[in-house]
C-alpha positions in Angstrom: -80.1 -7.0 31.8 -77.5 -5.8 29.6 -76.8 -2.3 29.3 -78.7 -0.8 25.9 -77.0 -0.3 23.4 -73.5 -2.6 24.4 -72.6 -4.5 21.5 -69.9 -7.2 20.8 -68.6 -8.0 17.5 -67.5 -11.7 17.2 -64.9 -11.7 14.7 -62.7 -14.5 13.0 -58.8 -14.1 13.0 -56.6 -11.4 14.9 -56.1 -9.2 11.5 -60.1 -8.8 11.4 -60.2 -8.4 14.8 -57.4 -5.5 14.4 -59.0 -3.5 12.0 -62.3 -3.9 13.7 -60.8 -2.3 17.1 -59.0 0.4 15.4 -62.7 1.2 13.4 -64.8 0.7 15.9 -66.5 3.3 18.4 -65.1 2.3 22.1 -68.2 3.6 23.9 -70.7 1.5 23.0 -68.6 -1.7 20.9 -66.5 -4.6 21.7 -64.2 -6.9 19.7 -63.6 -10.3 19.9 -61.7 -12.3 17.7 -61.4 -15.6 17.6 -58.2 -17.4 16.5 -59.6 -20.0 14.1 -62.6 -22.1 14.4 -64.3 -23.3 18.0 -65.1 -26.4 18.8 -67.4 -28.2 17.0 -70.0 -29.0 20.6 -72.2 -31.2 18.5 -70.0 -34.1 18.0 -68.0 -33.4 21.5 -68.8 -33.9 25.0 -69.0 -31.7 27.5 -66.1 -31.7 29.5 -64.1 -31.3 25.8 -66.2 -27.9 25.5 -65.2 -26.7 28.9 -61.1 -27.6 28.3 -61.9 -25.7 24.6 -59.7 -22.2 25.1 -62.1 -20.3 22.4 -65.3 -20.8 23.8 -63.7 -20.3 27.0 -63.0 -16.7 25.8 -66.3 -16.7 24.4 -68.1 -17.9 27.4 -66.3 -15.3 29.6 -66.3 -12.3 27.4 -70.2 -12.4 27.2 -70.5 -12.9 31.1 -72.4 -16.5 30.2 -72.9 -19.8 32.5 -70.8 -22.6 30.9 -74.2 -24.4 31.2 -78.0 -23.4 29.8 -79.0 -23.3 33.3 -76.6 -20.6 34.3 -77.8 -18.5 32.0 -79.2 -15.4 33.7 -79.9 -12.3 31.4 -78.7 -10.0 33.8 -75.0 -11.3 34.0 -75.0 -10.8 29.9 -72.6 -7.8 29.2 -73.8 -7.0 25.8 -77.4 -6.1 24.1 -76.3 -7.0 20.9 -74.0 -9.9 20.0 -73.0 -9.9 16.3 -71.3 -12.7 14.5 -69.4 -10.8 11.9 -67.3 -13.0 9.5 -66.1 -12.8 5.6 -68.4 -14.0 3.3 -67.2 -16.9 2.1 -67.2 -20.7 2.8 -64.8 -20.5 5.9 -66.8 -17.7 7.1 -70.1 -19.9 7.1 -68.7 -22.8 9.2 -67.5 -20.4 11.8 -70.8 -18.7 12.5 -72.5 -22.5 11.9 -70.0 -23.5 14.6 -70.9 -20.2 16.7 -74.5 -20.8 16.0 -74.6 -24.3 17.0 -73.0 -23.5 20.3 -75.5 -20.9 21.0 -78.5 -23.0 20.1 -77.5 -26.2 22.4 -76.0 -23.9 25.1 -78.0 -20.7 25.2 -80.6 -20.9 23.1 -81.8 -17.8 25.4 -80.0 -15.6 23.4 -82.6 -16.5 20.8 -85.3 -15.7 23.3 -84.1 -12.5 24.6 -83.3 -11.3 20.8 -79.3 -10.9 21.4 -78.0 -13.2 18.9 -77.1 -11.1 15.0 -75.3 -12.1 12.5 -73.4 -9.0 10.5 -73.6 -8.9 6.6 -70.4 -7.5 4.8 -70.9 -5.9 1.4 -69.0 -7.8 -1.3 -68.7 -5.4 -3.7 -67.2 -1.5 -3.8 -67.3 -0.1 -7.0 -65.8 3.3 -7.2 -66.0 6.1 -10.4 -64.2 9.4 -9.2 -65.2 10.4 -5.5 -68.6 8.1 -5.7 -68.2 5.0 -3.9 -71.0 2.4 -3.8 -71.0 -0.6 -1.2 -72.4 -3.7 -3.0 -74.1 -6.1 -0.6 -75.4 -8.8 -3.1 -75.0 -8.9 -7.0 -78.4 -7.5 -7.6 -77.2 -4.5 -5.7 -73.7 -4.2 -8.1 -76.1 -4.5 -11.3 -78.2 -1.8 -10.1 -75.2 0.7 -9.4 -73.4 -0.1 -12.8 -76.4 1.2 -14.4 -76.6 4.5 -13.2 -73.5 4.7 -14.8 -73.1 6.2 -18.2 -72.2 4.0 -21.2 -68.6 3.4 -21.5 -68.4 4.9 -18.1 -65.1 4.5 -16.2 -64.9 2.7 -12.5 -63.0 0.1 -10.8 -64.7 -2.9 -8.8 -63.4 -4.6 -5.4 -64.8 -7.5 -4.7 -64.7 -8.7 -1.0 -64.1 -12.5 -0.3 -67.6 -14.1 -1.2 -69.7 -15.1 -3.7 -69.4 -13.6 -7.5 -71.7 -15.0 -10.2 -71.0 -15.9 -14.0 -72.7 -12.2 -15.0 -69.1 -10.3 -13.7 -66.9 -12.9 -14.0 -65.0 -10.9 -16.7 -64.9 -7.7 -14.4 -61.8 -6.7 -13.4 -62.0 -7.8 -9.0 -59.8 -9.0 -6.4 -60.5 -10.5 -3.2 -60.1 -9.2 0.3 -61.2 -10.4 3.4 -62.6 -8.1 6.4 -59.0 -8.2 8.1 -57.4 -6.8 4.9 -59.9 -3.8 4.9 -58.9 -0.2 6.7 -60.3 0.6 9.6 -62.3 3.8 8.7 -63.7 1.1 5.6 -64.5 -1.8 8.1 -66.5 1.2 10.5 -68.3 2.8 7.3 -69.4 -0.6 5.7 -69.8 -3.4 8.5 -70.3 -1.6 12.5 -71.9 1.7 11.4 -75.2 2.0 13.1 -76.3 4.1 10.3 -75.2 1.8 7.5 -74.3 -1.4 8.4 -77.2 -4.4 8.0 -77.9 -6.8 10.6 -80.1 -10.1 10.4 -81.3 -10.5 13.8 -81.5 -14.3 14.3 -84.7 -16.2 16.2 -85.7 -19.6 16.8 -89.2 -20.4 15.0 -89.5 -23.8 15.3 -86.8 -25.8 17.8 -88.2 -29.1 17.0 -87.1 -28.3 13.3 -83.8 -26.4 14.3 -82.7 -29.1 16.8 -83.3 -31.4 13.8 -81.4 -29.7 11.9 -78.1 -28.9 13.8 -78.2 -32.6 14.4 -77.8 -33.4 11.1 -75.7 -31.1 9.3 -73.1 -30.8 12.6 -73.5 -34.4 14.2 -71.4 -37.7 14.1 -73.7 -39.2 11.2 -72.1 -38.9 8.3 -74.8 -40.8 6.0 -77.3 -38.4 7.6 -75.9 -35.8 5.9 -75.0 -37.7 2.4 -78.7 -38.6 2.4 -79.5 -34.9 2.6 -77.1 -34.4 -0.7 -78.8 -36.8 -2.7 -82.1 -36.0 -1.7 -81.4 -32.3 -2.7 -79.2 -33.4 -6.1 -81.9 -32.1 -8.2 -82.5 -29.2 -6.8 -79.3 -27.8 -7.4 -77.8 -26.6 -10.9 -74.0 -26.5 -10.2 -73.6 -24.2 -13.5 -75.3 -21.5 -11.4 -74.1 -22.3 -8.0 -72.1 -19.6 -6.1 -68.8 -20.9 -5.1 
């Protein structure tokens, strides 16, 4: 079994992956970056996934059996393994990709409760010395209104998602590899402060139905999905 406690942040680009090994507390967390996006495993075959350098990396730096049948708990290296990337569109396919390898290939990481995925804030609104961290718009509404009226303050906004309501608040975007290293620690690896979503598989009928359409070879699987949910979505409200 993994020692308790071991944890390995999976992290998308060398910058990220600098600032998260400068923040990061060596006794008990590991970095690994990944130098853009893995193979897509879905529509390749095998022997494509085992010449693929990144999940290569990723197979050896989690101690994993290229196949689901080598899996053995006991040769895993870490308790926790986090999928931590910026909150935005590139960021999604990565841990989709990541995700999709883990399901088809070790979906028991699922079982054994290993897999997380990190959530960055995307907000830090500063007045003076206070600092807030901002994980969801809700979250920035509520801290601007502690505020006083006419109140002072400045507003980062971390790559992601920002809604009409602060469009015409003054924000710029950075990503997780432009963040400092004491900031990356205090808002993302933390053990105190950071939020994790610990991932599990409910239903692998559905989920296997599911990574097969949205990451197979079939395209007008996936265009039947967009119309079907057309209606359901109001692209005036849509976070992009």
């Amino acid at each position: 079994m993994p020692v308790e406690g071991l944890k390995i942040f999976i992290v998308e680009g060398d910058s990220a992956g600098g600032s998260a090994k400068q923040g990061r507390d060596r006794r008990f967390q590991a970095i690994l970056p990944l130098r853009g996006k893995i193979l897509n495993i879905e529509r390749r075959d095998e022997a494509a996934m085992y010449k693929n350098e990144e999940i290569q990396n990723l197979i050896l730096g989690l101690g994993l059996g290229v196949k689901g049948e080598d899996f053995k708990i006991e040769n895993l290296r870490y308790h926790k393994i986090i999928i931590l990337t910026d909150a935005d569109v590139d960021g999604a396919h990565i841990r989709t990709l990541l995700l999709t390898f883990f399901f088809r290939y070790q979906r028991a990481l699922f079982d054994a409760g290993c897999i997380y995925v990190g959530v960055p804030p995307l907000y830090k609104v500063e007045r003076g010395k206070q600092v807030h961290y901002c994980y969801d718009d809700a979250d920035l509404k509520k801290a601007l209104s502690l505020f006083p009226q006419n109140a002072s303050y400045n507003i980062q906004r971390f790559k992601g998602k920002d809604k009409n309501l602060f469009l015409s608040l003054p924000l710029f975007a950075v990503c997780l590899g432009e963040m400092m290293p004491a900031q990356l620690w205090e808002t993302t690896m933390d053990p105190e402060r950071r939020l994790l979503k610990q991932l599990v598989v409910e239903d692998a009928a559905e989920s296997n139905r599911v990574f097969s359409s949205l990451m197979g070879a079939r395209v007008d699987i996936r265009k039947e999905l967009i119309q079907n949910s057309a209606s359901q979505v109001n692209l005036d409200k849509l976070d992009i």
